[in-house]
N, C-alpha and C positions, 0 to 999 in steps of 0.2 A: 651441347657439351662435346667436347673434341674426343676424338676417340685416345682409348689407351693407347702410349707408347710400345708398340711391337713390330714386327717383322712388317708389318703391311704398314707400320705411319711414311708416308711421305714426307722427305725433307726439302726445302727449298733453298739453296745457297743461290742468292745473288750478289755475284763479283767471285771472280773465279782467279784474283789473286793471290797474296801468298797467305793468309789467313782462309779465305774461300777454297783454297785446293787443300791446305790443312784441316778444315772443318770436314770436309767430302769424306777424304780415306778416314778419318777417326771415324765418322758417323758410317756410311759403307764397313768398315769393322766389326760395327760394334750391329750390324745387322739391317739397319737401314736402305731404304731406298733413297737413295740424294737425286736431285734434279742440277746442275752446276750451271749457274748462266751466265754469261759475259757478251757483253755488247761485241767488242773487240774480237773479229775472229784471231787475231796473232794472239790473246787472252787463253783463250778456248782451245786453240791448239797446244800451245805452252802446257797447259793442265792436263789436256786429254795425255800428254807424252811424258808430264811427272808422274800424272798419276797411275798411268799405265806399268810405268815401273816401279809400283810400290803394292798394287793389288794383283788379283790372280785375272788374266783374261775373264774368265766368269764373271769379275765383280763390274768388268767394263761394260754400260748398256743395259745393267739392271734385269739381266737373266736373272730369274728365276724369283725375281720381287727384289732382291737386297742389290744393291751398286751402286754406281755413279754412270747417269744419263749427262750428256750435255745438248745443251741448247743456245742460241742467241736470241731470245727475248724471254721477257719478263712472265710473257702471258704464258707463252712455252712451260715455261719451271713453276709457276702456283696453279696451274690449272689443276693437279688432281695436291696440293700440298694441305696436309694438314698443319703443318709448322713452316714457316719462311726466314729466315734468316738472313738478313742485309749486311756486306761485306764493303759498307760502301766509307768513306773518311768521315769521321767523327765530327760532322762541321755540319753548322746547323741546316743551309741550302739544300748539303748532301742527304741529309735525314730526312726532311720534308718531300723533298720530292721523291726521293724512292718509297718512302710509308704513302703517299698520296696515291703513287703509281699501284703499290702491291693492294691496296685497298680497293681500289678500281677492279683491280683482276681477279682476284685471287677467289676463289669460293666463299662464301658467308663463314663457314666454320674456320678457315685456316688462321693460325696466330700465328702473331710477327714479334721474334727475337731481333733488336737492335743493338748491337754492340756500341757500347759507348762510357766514357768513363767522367765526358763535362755534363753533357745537355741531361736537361729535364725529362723523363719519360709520360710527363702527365702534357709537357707542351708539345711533345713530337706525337703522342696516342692523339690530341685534340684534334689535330688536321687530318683523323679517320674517323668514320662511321662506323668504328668499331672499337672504342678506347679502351673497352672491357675485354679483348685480346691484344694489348701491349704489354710487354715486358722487357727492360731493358739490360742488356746483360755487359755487366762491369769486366772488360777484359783488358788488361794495359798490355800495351804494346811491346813491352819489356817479355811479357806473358809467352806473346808467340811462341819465341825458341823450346819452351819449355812445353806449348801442344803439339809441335812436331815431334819433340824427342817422347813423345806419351807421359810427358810429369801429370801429376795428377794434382793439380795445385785446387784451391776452393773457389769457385766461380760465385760471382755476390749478383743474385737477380734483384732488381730493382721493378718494383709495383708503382703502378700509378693507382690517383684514387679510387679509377673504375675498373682497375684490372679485376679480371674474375680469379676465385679459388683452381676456376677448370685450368685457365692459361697458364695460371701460375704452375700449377701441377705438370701442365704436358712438357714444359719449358724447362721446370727440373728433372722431370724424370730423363728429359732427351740427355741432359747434362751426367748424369748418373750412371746413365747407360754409355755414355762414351767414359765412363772411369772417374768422374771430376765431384766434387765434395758440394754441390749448390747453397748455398745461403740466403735467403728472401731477406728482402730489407724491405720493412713493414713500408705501406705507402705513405705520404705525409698527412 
């Protein structure tokens, strides 16, 4: 069972674009520990220098439990994550291989939030050893503008048929906790 969403959940952002460097400071905000990866050092440094002017020193580095750590690999950012979150393009290739990779790495407990608004989350959860931590989270692209300015619009999580009640939970609550109205779309 994943632990409650608080001050000590680990977050894992992989892809440190502009959605990934937006996911970071909300969740760093709202109290978290984020881990931010990007393959790309020109990626990493870009984010390390937006983000840096958006949070207090403190929050850079993850002093004191809550901030935004960066790293370049995968293993780096799920190693202590309780939730991971893929920032990667909505395209099916893209999905596969990064849930393939975080399932490889990540600890037994961590759940994987995939943002996506076509693909199946019962087909991308299949290609893991762990289908009963998927959950896919409906965010349109239109959206962005609206989690940088802090709108608070309704996020619609999407279940596959082996997601558990626990992922489902940690994945809303994370949502909550950054400000956002979650909605479960029952699995098929």
């Amino acid at each position: 069972m994943p632990p409650p969403p608080d001050s000590h959940t680990t977050v894992a952002i992989i892809g440190a674009g502009v959605l990934g460097r937006r996911l970071a400071v909300r969740a760093a905000g709202a109290g978290f520990r984020v881990v931010l990866e990007d393959v790309l050092p020109g990626n990493l440094r870009h984010a390390r220098e937006s983000i840096g002017e958006q949070l207090s020193p403190d929050a850079l580095g993850g002093a004191g439990g809550a901030g935004v750590v960066f790293v370049s690999t995968i293993e780096d950012a799920v190693r202590e994550a309780d939730l991971a979150i893929d920032c990667v393009p909505d395209e099916l290739e893209s999905k596969l291989e990064i849930l393939w990779l975080l399932d490889r790495m990540a600890p037994p407990r961590t759940v994987f939030a995939t943002p996506t608004t076509a693909l199946s989350i019962a087909d991308l959860a299949a290609c893991t050893n762990r289908p009963e931590k998927c959950v896919a989270v409906a965010v349109e692209p239109s959206a962005l503008a609206d989690l940088a300015a802090g709108a608070n619009f309704p996020i619609q999580l999407r279940a596959g048929p082996a997601t558990s009640p626990d992922s489902l939970a940690l994945v809303s609550n994370f949502w909550r906790r950054l400000g956002f109205q979650p909605k479960v779309e029952p699995a098929p």
